[in-house]
C-alpha positions in Angstrom: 0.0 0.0 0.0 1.3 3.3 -1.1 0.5 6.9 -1.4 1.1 8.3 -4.8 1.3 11.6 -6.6 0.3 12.6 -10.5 -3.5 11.2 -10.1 -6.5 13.6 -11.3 -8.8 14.7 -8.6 -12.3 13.5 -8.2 -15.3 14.3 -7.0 -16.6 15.4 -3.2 -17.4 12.7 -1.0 -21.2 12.3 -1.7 -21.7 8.6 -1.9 -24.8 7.5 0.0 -24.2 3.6 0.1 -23.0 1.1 2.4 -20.6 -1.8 1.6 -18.9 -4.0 3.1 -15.2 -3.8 3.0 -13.0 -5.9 0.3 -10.3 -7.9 0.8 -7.5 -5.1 0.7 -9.2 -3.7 3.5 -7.6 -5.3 6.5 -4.0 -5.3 4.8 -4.2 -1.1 4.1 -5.9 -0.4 7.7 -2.6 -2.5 8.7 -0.3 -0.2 6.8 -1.5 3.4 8.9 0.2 3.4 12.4 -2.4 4.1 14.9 -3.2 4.0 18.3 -5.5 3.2 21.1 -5.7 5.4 24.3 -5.8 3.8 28.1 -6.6 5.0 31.0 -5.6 3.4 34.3 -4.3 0.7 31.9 -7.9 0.2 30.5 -9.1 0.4 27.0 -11.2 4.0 26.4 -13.2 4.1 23.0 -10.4 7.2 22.1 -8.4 6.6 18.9 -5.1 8.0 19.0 -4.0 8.9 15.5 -0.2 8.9 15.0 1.3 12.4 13.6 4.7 12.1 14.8 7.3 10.0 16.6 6.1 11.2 19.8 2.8 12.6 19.4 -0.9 11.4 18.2 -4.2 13.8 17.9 -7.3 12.4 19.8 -10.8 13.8 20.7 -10.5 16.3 23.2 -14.2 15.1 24.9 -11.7 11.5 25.3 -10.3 13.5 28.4 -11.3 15.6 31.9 -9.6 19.2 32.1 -9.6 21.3 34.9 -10.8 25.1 34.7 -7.4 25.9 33.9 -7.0 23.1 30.7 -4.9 20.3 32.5 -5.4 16.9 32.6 -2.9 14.8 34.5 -1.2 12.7 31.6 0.2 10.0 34.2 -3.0 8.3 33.9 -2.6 7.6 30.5 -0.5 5.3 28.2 -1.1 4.9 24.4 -0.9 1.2 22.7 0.4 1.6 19.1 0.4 -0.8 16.2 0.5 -0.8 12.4 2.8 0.7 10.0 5.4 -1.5 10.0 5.3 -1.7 13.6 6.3 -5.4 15.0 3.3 -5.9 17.5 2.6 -3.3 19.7 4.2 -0.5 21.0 3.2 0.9 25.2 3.9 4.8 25.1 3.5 6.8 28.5 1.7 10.3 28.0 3.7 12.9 29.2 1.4 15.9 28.0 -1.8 16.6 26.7 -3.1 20.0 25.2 -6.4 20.6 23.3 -7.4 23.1 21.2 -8.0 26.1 22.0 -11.5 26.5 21.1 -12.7 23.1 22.4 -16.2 23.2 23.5 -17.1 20.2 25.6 -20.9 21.0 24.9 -21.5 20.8 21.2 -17.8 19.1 20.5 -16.8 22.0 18.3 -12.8 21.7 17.6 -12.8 18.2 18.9 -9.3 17.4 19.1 -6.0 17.4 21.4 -2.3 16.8 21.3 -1.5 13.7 22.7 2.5 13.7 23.7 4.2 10.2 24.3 7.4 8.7 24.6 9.4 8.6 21.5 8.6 5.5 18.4 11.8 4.8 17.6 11.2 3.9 13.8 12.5 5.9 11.1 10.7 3.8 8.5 6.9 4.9 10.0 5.3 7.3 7.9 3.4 9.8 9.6 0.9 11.4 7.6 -2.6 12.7 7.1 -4.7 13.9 3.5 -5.2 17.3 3.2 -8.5 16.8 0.6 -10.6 14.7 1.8 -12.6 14.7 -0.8 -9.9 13.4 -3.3 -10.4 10.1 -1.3 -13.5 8.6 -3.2 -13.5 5.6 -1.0 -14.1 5.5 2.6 -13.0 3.0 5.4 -14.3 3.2 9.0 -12.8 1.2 11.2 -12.7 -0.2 14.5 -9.8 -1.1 16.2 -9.3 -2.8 20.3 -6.6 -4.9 22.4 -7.4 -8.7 23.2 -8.2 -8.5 26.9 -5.3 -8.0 29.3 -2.8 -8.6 26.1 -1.3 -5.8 24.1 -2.3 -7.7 20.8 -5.4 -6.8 18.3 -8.0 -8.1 17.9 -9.3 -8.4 14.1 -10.2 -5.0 12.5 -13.9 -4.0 12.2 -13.8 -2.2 9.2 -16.8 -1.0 7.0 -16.2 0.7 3.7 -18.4 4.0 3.1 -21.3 4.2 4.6 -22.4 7.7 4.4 -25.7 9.2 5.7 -28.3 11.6 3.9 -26.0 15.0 4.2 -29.8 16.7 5.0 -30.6 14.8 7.7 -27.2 14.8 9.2 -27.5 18.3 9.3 -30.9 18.1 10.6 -29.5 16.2 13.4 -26.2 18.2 14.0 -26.6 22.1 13.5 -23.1 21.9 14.2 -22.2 20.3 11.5 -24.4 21.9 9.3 -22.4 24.8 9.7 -18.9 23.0 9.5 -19.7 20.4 7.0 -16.3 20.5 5.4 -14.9 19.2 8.9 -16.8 16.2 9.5 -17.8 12.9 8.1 -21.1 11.8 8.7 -22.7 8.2 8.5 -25.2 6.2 10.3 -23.3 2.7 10.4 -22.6 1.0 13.7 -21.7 -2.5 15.2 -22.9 -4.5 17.6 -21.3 -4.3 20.9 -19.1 -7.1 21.6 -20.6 -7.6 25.3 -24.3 -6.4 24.9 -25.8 -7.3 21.4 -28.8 -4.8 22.5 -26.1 -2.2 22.1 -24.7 -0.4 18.5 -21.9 1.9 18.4 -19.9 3.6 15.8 -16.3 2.9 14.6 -13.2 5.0 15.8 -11.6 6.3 12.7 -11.8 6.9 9.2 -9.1 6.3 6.4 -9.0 7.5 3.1 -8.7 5.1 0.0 -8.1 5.8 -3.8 -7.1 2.4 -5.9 -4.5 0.7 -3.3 -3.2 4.1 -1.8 -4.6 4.9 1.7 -4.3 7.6 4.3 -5.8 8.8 7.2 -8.3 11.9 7.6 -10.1 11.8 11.0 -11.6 9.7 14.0 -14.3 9.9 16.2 -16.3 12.8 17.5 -19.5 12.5 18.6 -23.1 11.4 18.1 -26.3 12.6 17.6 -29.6 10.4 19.0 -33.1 10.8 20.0 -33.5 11.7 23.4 -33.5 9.5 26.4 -32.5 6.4 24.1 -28.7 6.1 24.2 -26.8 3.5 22.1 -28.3 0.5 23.7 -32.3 0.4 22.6 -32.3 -2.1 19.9 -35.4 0.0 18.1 -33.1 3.0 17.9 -30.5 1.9 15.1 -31.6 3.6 12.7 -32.0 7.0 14.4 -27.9 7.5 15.6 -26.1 10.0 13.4 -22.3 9.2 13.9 -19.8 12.2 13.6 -16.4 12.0 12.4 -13.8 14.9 13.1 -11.7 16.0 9.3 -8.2 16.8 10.3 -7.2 18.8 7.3 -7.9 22.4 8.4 -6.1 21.4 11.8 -2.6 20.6 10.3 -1.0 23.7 10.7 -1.9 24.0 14.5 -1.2 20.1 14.7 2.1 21.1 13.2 3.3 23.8 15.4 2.2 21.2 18.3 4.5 18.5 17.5 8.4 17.7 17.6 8.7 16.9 13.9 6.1 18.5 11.2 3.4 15.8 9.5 3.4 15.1 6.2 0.2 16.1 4.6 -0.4 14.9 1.0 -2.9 15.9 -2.5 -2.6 14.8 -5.5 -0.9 16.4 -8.4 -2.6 19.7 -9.6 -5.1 19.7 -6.3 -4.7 22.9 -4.0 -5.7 22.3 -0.2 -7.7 24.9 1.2 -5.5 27.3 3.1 -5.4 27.1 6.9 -3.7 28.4 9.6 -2.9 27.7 13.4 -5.6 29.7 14.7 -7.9 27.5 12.6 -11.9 27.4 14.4 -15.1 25.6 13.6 -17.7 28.0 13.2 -19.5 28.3 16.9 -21.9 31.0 16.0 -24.5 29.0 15.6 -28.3 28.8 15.9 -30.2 25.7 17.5 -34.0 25.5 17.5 -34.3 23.0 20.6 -35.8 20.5 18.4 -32.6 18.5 17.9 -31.2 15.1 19.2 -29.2 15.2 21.9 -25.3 14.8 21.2 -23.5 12.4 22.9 -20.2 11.2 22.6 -18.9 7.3 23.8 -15.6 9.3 25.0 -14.5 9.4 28.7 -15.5 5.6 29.5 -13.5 2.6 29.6 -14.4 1.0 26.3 -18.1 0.0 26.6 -17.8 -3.3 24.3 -14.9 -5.0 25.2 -15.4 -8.2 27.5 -15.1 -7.3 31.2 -14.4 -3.5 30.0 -18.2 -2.7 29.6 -18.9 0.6 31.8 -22.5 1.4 32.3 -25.9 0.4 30.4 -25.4 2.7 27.2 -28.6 4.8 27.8 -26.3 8.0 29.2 -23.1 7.8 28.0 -20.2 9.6 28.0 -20.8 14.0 27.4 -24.3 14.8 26.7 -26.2 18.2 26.2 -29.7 18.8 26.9 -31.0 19.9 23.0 -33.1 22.5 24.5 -30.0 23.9 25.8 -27.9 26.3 23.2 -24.2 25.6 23.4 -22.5 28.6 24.5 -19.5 29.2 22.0 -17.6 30.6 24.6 -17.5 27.6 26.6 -13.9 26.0 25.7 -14.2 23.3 28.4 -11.0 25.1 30.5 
């Protein structure tokens, strides 16, 4: 699996299927380092995508910070495979920073810098696509350890799956007004410890022909009140959000030891960015939305004697009748 340059561009992500993965699937998903986060030496649902040899981005709701932004890293270690990797890497966390303009209540900017002990490998490549929309094919894809082992289990991978772009911003005034930063699909599993229970994967990877490359993870989730993830009639009614990392490599960059390498193909121009790069948070809710939720802050709810709680009020939540206040940055 490669990533190659002098290919035409293509059209915006605006498939609105759902197929199964092929065959390449599991081999390219094995060829993008990534990582898991635990806490207290358990599994969390909080992918940890690899951007340097000592730093990963993960979804800021995946942590607690205090009213002045700190979280103490010493609880955390990060288990990284892939990429060449020979098993499984244990990384402590020395540092963790989110962005800026994090709001814990609607998820705006959903991301932090994850610092860790150094991956000493000078054959990983550490990279992220700076179009996602040159990336016609979609895989989502779940990733967890073997219980009390720091091997993998089997990928659960999906290939596209996106949802009606209407209803999603129907569901998400949020990202109806940052569409260009999210992914948005409806597909879940089943819960490995509670079939009653559907949740969506962790990340998403980019894939054009046989090259690959990763673009974003998880962020959050929209569903109709008082249901949760774990009402067996509600399936069809969770709205899965996925976090686009493209407009956050410059701050991502000026975050990290070495720079990332970002990539487009030949003749494509990224849209520009810069470190102060925000979601829109101006935004107007009519009280009639879902509520968001977001699976972050547990110890993994599907993985054997991991589960934590029943799924009905999980991880962040905000009231829909409540408006988000934009100035709310979760420090």
């Amino acid at each position: 699996i490669s990533l190659l340059f002098g290919l035409e561009t293509v059209s915006a992500l605006a498939q609105n299927v759902t197929k199964r993965a092929t065959d390449v699937a599991p081999d390219a998903v094995a060829n993008i380092p990534n990582g898991l986060l635990l806490e207290s030496y358990k599994q969390t649902f909080c992918q940890v995508m690899i951007v340097s040899s000592q730093a990963g981005v993960a979804a800021a709701s995946c942590f607690k910070f205090d009213d002045d932004g700190y979280t103490d890293p010493s609880t955390y270690t990060v288990i990284v495979g892939g990429g060449g990797i020979d098993g499984s890497l244990r990384l402590y966390v020395t540092k963790i920073e989110k962005h800026p303009n994090y709001n814990p209540n609607s998820f705006a900017n959903n991301l932090a810098i994850v610092t860790f002990g150094a991956i000493n490998n000078p054959d990983i490549m550490y990279q992220i696509g700076d179009i996602p929309s040159e990336w016609p094919g979609l895989y989502f894809v779940h990733r967890s350890l073997i219980e009390d082992q720091f091997s993998w289990n089997d990928a659960n991978i999906i290939e596209d799956a996106l949802a009606d772009s209407e209803a999603c911003e129907a569901a998400s005034p949020l990202f109806r007004e940052n569409n260009m930063d999210f992914i948005c699909n409806m597909a879940t599993r089943v819960s490995f410890s509670d079939g009653n229970c559907v949740l969506p994967y962790k990340y998403v990877v980019g894939h054009r022909d046989t090259d690959v490359i990763q673009l974003g993870f998880y962020s959050h989730s929209a569903i109709k009140e008082a249901t949760g993830f774990c009402n067996g009639e509600n399936v069809n009614t969770i709205y899965n959000y996925y976090i686009l990392l493209a407009n956050y490599i410059p701050w991502i960059n000026s975050k990290i030891n070495t720079p990332l390498t970002s990539y487009h193909f030949e003749g494509s121009t990224p849209a520009e960015s810069t470190t102060s790069y925000s979601m829109k948070t101006d935004i107007t809710y009519s009280g009639d939305e879902p509520k968001q939720y977001s699976l972050h802050n547990l110890n993994e709810v599907i993985e054997g004697s991991l589960n934590a709680g029943n799924g009905e009020q999980v991880g962040s939540d905000i009231n829909s009748n409540d408006n988000p206040n934009e100035n709310d940055t979760g420090m």
